[in-house]
C-alpha positions as a Python dict, from the first residue, in 0.01 Angstrom:
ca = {
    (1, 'X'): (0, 0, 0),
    (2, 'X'): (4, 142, 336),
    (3, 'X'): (125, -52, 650),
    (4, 'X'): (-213, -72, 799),
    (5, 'X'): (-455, -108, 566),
    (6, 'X'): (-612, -384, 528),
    (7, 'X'): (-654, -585, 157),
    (8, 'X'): (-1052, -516, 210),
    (9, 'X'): (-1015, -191, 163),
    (10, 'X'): (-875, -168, -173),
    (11, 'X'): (-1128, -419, -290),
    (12, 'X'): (-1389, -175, -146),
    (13, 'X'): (-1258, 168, -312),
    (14, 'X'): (-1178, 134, -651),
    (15, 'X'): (-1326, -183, -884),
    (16, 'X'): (-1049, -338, -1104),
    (17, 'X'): (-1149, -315, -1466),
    (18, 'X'): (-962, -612, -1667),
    (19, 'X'): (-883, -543, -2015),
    (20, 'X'): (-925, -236, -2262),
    (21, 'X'): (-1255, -372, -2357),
    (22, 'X'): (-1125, -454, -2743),
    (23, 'X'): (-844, -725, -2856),
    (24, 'X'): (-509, -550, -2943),
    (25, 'X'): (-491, -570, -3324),
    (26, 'X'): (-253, -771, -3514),
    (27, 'X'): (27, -600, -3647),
    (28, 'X'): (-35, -706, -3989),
    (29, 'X'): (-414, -580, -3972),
    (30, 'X'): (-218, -178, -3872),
    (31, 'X'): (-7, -200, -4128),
    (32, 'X'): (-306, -293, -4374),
    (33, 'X'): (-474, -1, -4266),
    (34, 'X'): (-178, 226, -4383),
    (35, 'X'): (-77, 69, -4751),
    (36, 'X'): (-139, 290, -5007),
    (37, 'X'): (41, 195, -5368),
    (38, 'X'): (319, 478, -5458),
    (39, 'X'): (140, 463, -5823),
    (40, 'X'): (-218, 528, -5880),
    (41, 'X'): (-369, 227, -6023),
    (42, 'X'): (-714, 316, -6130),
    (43, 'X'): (-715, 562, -6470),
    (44, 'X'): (-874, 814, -6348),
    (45, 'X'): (-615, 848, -6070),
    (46, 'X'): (-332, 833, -6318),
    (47, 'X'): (-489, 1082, -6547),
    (48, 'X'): (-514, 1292, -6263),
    (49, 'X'): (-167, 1273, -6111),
    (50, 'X'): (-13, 1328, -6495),
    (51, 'X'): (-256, 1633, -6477),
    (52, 'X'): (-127, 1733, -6159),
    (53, 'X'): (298, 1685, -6291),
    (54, 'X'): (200, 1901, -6578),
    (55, 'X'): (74, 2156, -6391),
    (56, 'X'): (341, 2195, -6143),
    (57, 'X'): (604, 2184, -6452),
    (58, 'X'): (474, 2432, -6614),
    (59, 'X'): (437, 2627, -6319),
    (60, 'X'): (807, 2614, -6274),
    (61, 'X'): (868, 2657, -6626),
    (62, 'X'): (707, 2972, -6673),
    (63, 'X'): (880, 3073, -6304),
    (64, 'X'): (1242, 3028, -6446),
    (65, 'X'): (1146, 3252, -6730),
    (66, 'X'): (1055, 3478, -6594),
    (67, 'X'): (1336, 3511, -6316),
    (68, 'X'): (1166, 3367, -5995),
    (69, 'X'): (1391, 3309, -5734),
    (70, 'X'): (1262, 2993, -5587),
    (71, 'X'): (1263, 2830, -5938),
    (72, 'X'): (1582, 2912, -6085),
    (73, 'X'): (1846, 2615, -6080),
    (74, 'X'): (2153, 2664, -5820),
    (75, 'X'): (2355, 2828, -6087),
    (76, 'X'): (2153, 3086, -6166),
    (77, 'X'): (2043, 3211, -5843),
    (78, 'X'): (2118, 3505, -5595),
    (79, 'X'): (2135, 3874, -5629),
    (80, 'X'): (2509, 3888, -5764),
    (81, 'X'): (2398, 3590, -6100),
    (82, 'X'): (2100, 3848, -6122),
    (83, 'X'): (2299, 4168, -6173),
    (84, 'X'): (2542, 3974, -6355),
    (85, 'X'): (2266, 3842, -6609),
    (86, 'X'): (2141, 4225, -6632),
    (87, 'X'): (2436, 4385, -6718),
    (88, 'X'): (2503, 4104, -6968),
    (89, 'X'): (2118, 4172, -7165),
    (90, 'X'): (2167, 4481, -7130),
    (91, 'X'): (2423, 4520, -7389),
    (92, 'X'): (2510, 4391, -7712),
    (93, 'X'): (2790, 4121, -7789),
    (94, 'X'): (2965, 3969, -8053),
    (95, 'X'): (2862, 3598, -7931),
    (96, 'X'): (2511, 3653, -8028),
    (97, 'X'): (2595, 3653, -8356),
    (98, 'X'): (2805, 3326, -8381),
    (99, 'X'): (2513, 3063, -8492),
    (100, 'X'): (2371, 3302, -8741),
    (101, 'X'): (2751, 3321, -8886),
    (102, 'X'): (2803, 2965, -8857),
    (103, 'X'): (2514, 2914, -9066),
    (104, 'X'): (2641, 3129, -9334),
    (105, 'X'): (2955, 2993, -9328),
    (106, 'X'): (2845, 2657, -9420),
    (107, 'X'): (2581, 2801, -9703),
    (108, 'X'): (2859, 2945, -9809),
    (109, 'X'): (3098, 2632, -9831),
    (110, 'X'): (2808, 2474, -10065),
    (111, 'X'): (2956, 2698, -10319),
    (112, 'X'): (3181, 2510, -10552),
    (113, 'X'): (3460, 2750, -10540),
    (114, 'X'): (3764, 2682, -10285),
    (115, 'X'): (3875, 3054, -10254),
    (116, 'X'): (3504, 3123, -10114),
    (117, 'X'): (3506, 2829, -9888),
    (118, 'X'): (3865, 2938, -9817),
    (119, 'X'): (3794, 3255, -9717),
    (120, 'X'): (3408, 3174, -9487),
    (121, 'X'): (3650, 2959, -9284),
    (122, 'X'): (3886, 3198, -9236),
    (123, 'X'): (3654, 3499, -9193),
    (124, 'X'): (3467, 3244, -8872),
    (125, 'X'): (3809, 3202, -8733),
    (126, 'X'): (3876, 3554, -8706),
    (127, 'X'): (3489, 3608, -8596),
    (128, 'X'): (3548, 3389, -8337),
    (129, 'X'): (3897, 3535, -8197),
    (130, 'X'): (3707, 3849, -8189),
    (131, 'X'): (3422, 3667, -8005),
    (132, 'X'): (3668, 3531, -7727),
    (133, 'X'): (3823, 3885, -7679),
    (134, 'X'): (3458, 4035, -7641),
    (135, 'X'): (3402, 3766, -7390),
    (136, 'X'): (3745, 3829, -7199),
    (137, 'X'): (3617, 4231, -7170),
    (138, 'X'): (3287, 4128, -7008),
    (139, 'X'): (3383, 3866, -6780),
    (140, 'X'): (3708, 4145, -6640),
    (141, 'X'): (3404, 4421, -6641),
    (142, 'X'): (3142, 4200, -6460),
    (143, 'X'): (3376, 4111, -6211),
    (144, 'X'): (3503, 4433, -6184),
    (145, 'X'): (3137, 4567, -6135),
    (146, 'X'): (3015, 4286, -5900),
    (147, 'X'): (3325, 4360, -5665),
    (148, 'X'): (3231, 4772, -5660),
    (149, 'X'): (2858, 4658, -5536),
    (150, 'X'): (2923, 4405, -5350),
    (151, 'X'): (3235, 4429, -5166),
    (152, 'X'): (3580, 4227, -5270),
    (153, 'X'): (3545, 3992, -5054),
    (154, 'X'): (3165, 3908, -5101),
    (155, 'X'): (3190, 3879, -5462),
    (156, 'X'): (3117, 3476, -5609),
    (157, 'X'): (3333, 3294, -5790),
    (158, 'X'): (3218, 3229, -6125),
    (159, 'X'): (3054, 3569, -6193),
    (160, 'X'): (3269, 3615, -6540),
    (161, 'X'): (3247, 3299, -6673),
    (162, 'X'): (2830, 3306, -6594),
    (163, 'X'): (2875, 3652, -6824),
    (164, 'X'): (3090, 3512, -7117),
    (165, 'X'): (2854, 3230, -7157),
    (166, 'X'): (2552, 3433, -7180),
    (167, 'X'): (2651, 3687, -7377),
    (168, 'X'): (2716, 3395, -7640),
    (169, 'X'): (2370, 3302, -7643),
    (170, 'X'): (2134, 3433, -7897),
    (171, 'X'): (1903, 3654, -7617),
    (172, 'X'): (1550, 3460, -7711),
    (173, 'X'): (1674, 3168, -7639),
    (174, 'X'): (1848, 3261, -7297),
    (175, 'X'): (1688, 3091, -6973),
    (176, 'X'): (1599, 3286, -6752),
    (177, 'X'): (1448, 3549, -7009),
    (178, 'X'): (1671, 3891, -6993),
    (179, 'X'): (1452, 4130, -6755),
    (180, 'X'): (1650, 4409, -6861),
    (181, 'X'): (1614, 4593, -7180),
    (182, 'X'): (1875, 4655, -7437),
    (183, 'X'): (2098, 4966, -7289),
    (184, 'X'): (1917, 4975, -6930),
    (185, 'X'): (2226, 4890, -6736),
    (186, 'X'): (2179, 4805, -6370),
    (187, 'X'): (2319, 5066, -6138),
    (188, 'X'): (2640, 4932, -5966),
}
């Protein structure tokens, strides 16, 4: 207040309005207002929120099959895992055929002969040795490969063991789907 007005004044200009015309709500009362249960309670809103989970799962399911970047786990994603899981669909590999020769193998050991059971145990050995050394060639030539296109020093860890893996697979039921066709290697 100035030094020489007077208290008259004030009174005079500007009429003091007490209150904010309303009573300040409880805190209980605001916090009423905002409750809303995590789970839907009524049917119809839990029919509706399954409804919802389904969609967005299959949504996401059909998105890592078909290679989708934004739905692919953290193992599977960036361009070096793509050209890696290219170049491994691409071509054909021993591994692939290790269930189907596993299954043999043990139709085979229902035969009541020991030199045949013998022999379907040792045969899957030696499949299996020659499995390994297919999957030692791929992971040297994927890493190989992934360093040439990517520079030495910007190549992931990982990249040949991603390969060998795959390439033991049976390719229908690899996730994601191959996106290359048999013999249509990526260019490097």
């Amino acid at each position: 207040m100035p030094k020489n007005a007077s208290p008259a004044d004030d009174d005079a200009v500007t009429p003091q309005r007490e209150g904010k015309g309303r009573p300040t709500p409880k805190r209980a009362e605001q916090e009423a207002k905002r409750v809303r249960p995590l789970v839907a309670t009524t049917k119809d809103a839990k029919r509706a929120a399954r409804a919802e989970m389904r969609e967005r799962q299959d949504r996401a399911r059909l998105g890592m099959a078909n290679g989708e970047e934004r739905y692919l786990p953290a193992r599977d994603k960036g361009p070096q895992r793509r050209f890696v899981r290219d170049w491994t669909d691409a071509g054909w590999h021993l591994g692939e055929f290790l269930m189907p020769m596993m299954v043999v193998v043990i139709v085979l050991t229902f035969i009541p002969t020991t030199f045949t059971q013998f022999w379907s145990f040792v045969a899957l050995w030696a499949f299996i040795l020659f499995v390994i050394g297919d999957m030692i060639l791929l992971s040297r030539r994927v890493k190989k490969l992934a360093a040439e296109k990517f520079g030495e020093d910007r190549r992931e860890k990982g990249l040949g063991w991603y390969a060998a893996m795959r390439s033991i697979q049976m390719r229908f039921m690899r996730m994601p789907k191959p996106q290359a066709k048999r013999g249509e290697y990526p260019r490097v």
